[in-house]
TORKOL-4160 file (C-alpha; in steps of 0.2 Angstrom, whole numbers, padded with zeros to 4 digits, m for minus):
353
<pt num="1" X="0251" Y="0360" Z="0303"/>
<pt num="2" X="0259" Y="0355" Z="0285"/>
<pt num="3" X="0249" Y="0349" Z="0271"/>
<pt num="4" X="0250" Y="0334" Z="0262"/>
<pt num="5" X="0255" Y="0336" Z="0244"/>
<pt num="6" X="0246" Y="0326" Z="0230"/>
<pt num="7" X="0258" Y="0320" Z="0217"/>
<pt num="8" X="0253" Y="0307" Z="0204"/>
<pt num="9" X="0264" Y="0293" Z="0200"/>
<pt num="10" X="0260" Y="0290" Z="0182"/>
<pt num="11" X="0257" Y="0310" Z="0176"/>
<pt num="12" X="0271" Y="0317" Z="0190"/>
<pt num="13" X="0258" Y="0333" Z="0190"/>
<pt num="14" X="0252" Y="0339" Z="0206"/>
<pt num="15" X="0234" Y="0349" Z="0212"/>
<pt num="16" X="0228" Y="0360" Z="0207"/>
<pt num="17" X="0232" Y="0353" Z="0191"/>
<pt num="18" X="0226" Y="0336" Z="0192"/>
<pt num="19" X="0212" Y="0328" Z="0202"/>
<pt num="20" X="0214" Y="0319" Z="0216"/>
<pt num="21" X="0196" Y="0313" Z="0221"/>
<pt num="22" X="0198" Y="0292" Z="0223"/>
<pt num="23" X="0210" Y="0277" Z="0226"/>
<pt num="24" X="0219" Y="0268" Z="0215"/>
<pt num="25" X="0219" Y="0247" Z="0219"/>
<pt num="26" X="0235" Y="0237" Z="0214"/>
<pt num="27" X="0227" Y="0225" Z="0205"/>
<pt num="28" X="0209" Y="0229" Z="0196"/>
<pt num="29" X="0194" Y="0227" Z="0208"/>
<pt num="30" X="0185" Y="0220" Z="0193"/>
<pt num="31" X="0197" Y="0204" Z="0197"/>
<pt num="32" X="0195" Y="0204" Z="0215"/>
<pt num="33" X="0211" Y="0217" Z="0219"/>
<pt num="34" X="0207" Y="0226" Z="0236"/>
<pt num="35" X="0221" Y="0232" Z="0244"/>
<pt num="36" X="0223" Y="0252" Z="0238"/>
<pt num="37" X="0237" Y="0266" Z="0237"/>
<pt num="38" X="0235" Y="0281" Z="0247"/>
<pt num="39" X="0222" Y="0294" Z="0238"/>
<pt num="40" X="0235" Y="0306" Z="0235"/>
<pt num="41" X="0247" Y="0294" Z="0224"/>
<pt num="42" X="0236" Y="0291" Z="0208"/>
<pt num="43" X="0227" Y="0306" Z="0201"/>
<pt num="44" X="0208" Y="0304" Z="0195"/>
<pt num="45" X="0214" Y="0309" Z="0176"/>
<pt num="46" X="0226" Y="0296" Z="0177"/>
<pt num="47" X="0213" Y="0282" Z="0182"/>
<pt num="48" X="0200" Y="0290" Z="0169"/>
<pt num="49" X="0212" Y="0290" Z="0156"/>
<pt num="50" X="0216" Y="0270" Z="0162"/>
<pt num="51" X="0198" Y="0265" Z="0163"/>
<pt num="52" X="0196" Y="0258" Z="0146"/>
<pt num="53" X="0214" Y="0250" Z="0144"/>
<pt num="54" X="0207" Y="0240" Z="0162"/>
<pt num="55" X="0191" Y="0237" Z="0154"/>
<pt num="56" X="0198" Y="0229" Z="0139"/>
<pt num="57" X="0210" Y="0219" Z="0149"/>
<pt num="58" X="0195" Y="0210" Z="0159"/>
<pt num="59" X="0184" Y="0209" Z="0145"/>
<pt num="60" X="0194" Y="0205" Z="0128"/>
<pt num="61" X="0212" Y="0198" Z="0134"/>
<pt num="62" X="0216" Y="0180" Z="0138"/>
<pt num="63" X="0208" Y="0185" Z="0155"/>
<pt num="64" X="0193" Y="0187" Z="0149"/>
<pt num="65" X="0191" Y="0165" Z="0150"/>
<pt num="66" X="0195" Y="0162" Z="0167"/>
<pt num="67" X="0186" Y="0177" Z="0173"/>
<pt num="68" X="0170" Y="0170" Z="0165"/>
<pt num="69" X="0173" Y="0154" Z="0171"/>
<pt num="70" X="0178" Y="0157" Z="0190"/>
<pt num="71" X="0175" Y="0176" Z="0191"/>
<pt num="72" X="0176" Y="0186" Z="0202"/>
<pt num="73" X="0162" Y="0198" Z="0195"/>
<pt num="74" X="0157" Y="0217" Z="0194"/>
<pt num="75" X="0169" Y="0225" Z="0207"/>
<pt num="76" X="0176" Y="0211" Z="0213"/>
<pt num="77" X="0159" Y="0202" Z="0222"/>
<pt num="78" X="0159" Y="0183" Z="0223"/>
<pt num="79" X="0140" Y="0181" Z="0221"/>
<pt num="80" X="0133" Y="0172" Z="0206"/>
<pt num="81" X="0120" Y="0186" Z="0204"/>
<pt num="82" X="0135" Y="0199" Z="0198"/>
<pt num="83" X="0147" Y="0187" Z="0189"/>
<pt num="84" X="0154" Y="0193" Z="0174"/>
<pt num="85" X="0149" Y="0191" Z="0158"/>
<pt num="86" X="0158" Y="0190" Z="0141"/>
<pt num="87" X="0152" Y="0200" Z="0126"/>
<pt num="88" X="0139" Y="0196" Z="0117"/>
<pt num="89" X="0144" Y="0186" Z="0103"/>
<pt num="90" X="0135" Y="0172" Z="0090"/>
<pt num="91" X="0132" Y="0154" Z="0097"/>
<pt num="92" X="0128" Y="0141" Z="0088"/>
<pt num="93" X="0121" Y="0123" Z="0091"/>
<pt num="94" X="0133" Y="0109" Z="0092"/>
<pt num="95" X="0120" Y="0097" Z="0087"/>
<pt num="96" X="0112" Y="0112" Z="0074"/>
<pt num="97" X="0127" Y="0120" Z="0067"/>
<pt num="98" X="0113" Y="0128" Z="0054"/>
<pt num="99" X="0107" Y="0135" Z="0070"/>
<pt num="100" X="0116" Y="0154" Z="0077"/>
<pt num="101" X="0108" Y="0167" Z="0090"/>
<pt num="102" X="0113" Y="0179" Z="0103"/>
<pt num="103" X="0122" Y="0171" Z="0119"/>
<pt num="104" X="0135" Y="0176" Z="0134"/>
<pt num="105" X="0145" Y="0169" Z="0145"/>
<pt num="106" X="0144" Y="0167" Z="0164"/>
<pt num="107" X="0155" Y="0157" Z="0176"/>
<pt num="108" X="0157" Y="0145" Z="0163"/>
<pt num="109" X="0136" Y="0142" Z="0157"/>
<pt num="110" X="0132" Y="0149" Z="0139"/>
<pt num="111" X="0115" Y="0161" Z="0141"/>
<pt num="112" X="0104" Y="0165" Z="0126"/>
<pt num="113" X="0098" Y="0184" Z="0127"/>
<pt num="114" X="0080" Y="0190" Z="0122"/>
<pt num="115" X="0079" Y="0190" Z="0102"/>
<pt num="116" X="0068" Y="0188" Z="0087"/>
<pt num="117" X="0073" Y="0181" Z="0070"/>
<pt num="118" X="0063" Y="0185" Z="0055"/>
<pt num="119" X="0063" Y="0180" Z="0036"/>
<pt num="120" X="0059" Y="0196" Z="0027"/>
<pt num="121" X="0053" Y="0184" Z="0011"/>
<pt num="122" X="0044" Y="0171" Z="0023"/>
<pt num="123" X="0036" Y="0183" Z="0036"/>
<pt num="124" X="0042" Y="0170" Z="0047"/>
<pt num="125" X="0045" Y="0174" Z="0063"/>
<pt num="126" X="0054" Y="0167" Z="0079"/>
<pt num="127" X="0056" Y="0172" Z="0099"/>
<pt num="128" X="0069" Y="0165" Z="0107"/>
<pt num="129" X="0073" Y="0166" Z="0126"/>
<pt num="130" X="0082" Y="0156" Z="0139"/>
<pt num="131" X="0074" Y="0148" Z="0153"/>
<pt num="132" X="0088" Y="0152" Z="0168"/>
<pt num="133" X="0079" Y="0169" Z="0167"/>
<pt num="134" X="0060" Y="0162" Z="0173"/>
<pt num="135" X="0043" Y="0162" Z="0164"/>
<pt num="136" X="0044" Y="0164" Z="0144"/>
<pt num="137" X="0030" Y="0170" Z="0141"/>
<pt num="138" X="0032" Y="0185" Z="0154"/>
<pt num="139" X="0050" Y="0187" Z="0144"/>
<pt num="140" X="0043" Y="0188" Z="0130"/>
<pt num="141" X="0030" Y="0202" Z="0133"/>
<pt num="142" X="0042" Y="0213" Z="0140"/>
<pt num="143" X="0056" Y="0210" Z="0124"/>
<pt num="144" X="0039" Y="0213" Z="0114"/>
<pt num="145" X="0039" Y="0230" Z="0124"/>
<pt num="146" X="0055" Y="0233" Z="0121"/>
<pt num="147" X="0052" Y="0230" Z="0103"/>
<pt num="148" X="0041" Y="0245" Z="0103"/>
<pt num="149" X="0056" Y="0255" Z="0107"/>
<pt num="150" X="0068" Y="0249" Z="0093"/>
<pt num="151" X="0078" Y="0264" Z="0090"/>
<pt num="152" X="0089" Y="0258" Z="0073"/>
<pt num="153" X="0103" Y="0259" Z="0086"/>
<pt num="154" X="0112" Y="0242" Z="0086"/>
<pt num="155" X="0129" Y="0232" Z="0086"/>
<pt num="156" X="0132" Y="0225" Z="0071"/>
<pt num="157" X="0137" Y="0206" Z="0066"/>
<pt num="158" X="0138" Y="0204" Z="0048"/>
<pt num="159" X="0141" Y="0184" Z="0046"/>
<pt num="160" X="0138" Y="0172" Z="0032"/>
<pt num="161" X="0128" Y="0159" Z="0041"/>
<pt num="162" X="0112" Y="0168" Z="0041"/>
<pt num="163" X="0102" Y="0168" Z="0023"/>
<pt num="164" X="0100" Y="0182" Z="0015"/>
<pt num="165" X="0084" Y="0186" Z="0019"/>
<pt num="166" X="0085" Y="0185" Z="0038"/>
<pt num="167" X="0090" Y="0193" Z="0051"/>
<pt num="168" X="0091" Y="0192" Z="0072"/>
<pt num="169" X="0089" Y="0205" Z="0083"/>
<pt num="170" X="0094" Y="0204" Z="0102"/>
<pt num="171" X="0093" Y="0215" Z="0117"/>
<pt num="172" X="0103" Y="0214" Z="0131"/>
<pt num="173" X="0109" Y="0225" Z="0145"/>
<pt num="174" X="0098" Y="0241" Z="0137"/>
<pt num="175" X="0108" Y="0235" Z="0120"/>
<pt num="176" X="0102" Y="0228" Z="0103"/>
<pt num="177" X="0112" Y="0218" Z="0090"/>
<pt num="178" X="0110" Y="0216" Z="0074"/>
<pt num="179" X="0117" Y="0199" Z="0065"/>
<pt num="180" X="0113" Y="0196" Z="0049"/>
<pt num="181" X="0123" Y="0192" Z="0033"/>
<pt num="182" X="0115" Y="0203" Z="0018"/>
<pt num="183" X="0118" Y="0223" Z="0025"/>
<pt num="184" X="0104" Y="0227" Z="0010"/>
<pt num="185" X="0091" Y="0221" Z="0025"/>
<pt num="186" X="0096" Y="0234" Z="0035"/>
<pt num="187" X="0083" Y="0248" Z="0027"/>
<pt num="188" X="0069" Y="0237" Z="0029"/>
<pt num="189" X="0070" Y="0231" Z="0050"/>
<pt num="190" X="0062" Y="0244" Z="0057"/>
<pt num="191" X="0048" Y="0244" Z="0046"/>
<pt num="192" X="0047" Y="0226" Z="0047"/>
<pt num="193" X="0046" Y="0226" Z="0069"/>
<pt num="194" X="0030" Y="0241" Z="0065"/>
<pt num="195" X="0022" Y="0226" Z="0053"/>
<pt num="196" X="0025" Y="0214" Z="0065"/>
<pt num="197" X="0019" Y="0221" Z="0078"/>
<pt num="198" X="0004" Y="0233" Z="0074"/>
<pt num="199" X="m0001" Y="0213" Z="0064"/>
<pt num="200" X="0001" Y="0198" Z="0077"/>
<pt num="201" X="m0006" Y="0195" Z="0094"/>
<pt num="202" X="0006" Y="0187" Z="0106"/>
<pt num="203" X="m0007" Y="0186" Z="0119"/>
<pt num="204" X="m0009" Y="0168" Z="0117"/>
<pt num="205" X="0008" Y="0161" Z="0109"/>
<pt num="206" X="0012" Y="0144" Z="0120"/>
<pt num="207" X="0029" Y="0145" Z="0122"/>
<pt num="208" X="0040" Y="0129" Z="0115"/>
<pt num="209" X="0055" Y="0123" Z="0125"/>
<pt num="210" X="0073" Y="0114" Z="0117"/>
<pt num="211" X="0089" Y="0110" Z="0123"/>
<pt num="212" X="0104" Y="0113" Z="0113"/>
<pt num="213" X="0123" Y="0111" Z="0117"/>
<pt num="214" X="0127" Y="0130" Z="0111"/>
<pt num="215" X="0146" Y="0133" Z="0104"/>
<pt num="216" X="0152" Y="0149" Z="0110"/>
<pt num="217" X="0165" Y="0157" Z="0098"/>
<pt num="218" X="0175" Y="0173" Z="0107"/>
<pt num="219" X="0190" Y="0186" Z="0099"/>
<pt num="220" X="0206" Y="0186" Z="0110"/>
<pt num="221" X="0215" Y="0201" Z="0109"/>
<pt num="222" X="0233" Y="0202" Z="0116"/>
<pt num="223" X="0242" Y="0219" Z="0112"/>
<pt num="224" X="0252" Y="0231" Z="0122"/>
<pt num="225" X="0235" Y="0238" Z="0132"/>
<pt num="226" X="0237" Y="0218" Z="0139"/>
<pt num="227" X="0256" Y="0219" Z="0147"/>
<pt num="228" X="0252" Y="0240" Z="0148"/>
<pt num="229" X="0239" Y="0235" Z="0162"/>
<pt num="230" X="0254" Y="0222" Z="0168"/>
<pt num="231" X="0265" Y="0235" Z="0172"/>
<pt num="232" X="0254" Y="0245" Z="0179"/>
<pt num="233" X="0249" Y="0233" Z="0194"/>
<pt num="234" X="0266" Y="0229" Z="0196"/>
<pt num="235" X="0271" Y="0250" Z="0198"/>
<pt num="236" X="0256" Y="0249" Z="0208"/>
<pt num="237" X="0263" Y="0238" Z="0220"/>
<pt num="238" X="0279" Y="0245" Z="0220"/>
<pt num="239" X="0273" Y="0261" Z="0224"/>
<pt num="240" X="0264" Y="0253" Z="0240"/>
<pt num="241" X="0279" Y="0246" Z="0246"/>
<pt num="242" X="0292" Y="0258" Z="0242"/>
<pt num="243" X="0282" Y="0275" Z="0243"/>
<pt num="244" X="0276" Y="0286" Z="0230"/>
<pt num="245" X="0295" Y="0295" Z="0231"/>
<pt num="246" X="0303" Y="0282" Z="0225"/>
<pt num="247" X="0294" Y="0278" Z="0211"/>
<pt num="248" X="0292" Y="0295" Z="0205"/>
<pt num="249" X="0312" Y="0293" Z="0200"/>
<pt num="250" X="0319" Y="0295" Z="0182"/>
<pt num="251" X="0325" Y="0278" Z="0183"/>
<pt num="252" X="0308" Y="0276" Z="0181"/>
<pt num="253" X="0301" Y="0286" Z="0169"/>
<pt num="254" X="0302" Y="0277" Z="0154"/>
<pt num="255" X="0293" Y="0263" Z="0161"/>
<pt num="256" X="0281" Y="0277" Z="0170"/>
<pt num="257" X="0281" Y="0285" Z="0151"/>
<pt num="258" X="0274" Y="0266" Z="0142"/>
<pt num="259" X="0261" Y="0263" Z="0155"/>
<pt num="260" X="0252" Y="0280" Z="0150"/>
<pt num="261" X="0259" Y="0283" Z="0133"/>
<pt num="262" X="0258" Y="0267" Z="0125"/>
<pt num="263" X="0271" Y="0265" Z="0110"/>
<pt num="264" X="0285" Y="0251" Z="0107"/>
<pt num="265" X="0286" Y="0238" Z="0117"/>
<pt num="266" X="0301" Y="0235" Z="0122"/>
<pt num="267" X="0297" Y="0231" Z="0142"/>
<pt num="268" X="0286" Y="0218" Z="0144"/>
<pt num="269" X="0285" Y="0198" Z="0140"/>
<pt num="270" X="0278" Y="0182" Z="0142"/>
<pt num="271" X="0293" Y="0171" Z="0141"/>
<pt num="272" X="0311" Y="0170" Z="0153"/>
<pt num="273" X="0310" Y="0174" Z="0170"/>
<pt num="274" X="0292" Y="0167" Z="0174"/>
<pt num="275" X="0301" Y="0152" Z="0180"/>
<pt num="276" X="0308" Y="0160" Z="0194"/>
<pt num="277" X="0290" Y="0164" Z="0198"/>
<pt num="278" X="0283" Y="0148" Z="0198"/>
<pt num="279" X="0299" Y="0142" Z="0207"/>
<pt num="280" X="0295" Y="0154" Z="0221"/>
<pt num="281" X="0275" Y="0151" Z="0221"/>
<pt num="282" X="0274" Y="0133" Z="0217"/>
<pt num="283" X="0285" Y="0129" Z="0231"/>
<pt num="284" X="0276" Y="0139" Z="0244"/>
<pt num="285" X="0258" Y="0132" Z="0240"/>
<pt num="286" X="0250" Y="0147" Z="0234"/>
<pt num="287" X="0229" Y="0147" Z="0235"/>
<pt num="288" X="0227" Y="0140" Z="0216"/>
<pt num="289" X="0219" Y="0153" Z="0208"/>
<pt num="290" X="0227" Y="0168" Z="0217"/>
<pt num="291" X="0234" Y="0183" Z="0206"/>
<pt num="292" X="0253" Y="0186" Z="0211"/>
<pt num="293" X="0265" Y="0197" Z="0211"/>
<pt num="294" X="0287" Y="0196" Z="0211"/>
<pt num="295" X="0296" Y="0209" Z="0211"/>
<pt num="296" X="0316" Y="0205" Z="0211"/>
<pt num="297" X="0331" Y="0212" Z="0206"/>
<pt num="298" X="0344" Y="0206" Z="0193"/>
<pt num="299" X="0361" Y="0214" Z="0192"/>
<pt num="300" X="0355" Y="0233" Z="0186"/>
<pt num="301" X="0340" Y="0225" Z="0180"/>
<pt num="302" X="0323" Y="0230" Z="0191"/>
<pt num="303" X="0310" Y="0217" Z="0185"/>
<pt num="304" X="0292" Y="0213" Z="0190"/>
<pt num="305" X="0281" Y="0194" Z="0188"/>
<pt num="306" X="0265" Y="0196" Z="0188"/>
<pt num="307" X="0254" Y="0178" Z="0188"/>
<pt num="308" X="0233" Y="0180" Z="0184"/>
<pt num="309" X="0223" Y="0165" Z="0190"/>
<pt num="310" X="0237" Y="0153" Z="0195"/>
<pt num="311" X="0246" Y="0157" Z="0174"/>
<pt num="312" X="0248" Y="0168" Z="0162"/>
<pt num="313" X="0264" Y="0173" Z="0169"/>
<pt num="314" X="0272" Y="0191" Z="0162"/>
<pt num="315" X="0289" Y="0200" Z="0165"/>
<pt num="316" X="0289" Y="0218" Z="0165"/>
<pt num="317" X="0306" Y="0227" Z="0166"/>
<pt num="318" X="0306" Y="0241" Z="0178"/>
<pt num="319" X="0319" Y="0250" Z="0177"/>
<pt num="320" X="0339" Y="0244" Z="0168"/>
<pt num="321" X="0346" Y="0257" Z="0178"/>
<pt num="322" X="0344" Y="0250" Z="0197"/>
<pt num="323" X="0360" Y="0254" Z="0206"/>
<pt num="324" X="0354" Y="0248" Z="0224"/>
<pt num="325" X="0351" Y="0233" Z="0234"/>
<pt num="326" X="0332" Y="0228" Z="0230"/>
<pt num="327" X="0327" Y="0214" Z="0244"/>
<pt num="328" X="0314" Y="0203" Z="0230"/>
<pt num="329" X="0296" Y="0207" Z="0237"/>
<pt num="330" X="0281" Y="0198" Z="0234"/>
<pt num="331" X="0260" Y="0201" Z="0235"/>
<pt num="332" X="0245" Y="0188" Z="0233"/>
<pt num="333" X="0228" Y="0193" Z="0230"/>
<pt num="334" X="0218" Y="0177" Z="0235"/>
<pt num="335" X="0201" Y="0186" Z="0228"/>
<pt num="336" X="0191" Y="0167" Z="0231"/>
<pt num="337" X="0194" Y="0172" Z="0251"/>
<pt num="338" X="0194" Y="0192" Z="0247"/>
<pt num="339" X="0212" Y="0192" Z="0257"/>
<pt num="340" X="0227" Y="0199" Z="0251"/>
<pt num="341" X="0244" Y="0199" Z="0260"/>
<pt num="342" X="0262" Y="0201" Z="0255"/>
<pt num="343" X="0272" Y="0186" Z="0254"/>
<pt num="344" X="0282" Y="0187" Z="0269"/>
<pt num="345" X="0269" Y="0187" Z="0281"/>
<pt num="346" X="0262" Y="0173" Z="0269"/>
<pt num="347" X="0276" Y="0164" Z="0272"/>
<pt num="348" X="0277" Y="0168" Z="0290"/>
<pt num="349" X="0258" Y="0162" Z="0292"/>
<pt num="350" X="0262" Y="0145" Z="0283"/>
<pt num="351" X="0276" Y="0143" Z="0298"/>
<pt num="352" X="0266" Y="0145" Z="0309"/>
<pt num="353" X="0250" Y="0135" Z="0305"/>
């Protein structure tokens, strides 16, 4: 009875050297991806040593829009309840630009989070809660309780709209943030909550409800982790249709090398061949909002598409060194349906409809 040996295609190394304890999807469950290479083709220190350039390509990258508009949301589940947020970031009013608080956004809805604002000259003080998330009053006596607990552990967001003497403090998600514009305050919050709350009884505060039209303002980030995470679907898939064998090659291992290693880019774009992409996909009818893959060959060129929500289309250059016939392949991840096929038997299933 032989054994089946555990290689991984991104570090080449085998057990008992590396882990080999779970299955690595093609593309990110995080964006709907379901369909997974066999357990003994990715190593568990290869997916640890990943799981932050994945996070950051969900969360900060041009993905992180239509993500927060359409989802899919944690792991990949379709129900409102676990749709993905964005960061916490500073809103302000549209119609009260003097305005700024704590928000998120969800499937396209801007949400306030539990926070107080206080004027350190004034003593003024301020609650603020959104009503999406029921009473206000019981909202506000558990932030109180959670006030209690300030630990002087926060995310900061030093910005000059607020006046000097104030400052806003939010909790979210077991996290505070800190926004405020002058950093001398800093000393004096936890001393001021203590004030607060050993002085005023909220027992009896009647809660006072608004509407505002909030403006969200997020940070884009597109670096080499973005077309890094890029390549690394489109190996992913190339391992599941060729083998693990085949893609653990040297023809590959500069490619291979980029995905891990990270340095100059010299693999991936967002401009050139995405027009055969969209001449394949756009002709067949794709589901709208389906991720995509293509992988084609071109002369000694090896070359991967890779399309997220029906756009943001991506070459990545497998390999310049591709000797072989290479039939062009192709996968869709339809994570609206939670249904992913290849082409072909897409193709094949439009026929036949």
């Amino acid at each position: 009875m032989s054994t089946l040996i555990k290689q991984c295609i991104y570090l080449k190394g085998t057990e008992p050297e590396l882990l080999f304890e779970s299955q690595e999807h093609i593309f990110p469950a995080g964006i709907g991806g379901i369909q997974k290479l066999p357990l003994e083709y990715v190593s568990h220190n290869a997916n640890n040593a990943f799981s932050a350039l994945e996070l950051g390509f969900m969360r900060n990258s041009i993905l992180m829009l239509p993500r927060q508009f359409y989802g899919p949301g944690k792991r990949g589940n379709l129900s409102p309840k676990k749709a993905s947020k964005s960061t916490v970031s500073l809103m302000t009013a549209v119609s009260a630009p003097e305005s700024i608080e704590f928000g998120y956004m969800s499937l396209g809805k801007p949400y306030s989070i539990a926070q107080i604002k206080i004027n350190v000259s004034t003593r003024e003080c301020g609650l603020m809660f959104d009503q999406s998330f029921g009473d206000a009053s019981t909202q506000m006596q558990n932030f109180i309780s959670k006030l209690g607990e300030y630990n002087n552990k926060y995310f900061l967001y030093e910005d000059e709209r607020f006046s000097p003497d104030e400052f806003i403090l939010g909790f979210q998600d077991n996290r505070w943030y800190l926004g405020l514009s002058n950093l001398k305050l800093i000393p004096e919050i936890q001393g001021c909550i203590k004030r607060l709350l050993d002085q005023t009884s909220f027992d009896n505060q009647v809660p006072q409800y608004g509407q505002s039209q909030p403006k969200v303002e997020q940070i884009i980030q597109m670096n080499n982790d973005f077309f890094r995470v890029c390549a690394k679907v489109i190996f992913n898939y190339l391992a599941y249709i060729k083998g693990r064998d085949f893609v653990l090659q040297e023809k590959f291992d500069p490619i291979r090398n980029w995905i891990v290693n990270g340095g100059e880019q010299n693999f991936a774009t967002l401009s050139g061949k995405e027009q055969i992409l969209k001449s394949y996909f756009s002709s067949i009818n794709c589901p709208e909002k389906a991720h995509k893959i293509l992988i084609l060959q071109d002369g000694s060129y090896l070359f991967g598409v890779i399309s997220f929500y029906g756009g943001f289309e991506t070459i990545v250059q497998l390999s310049d060194n591709y000797k072989e016939y290479f039939e062009a392949e192709g996968f869709i991840c339809n994570w609206e349906e939670r249904e992913e096929y290849s082409l072909k038997d897409f193709l094949i299933n439009k026929l036949q409809e």
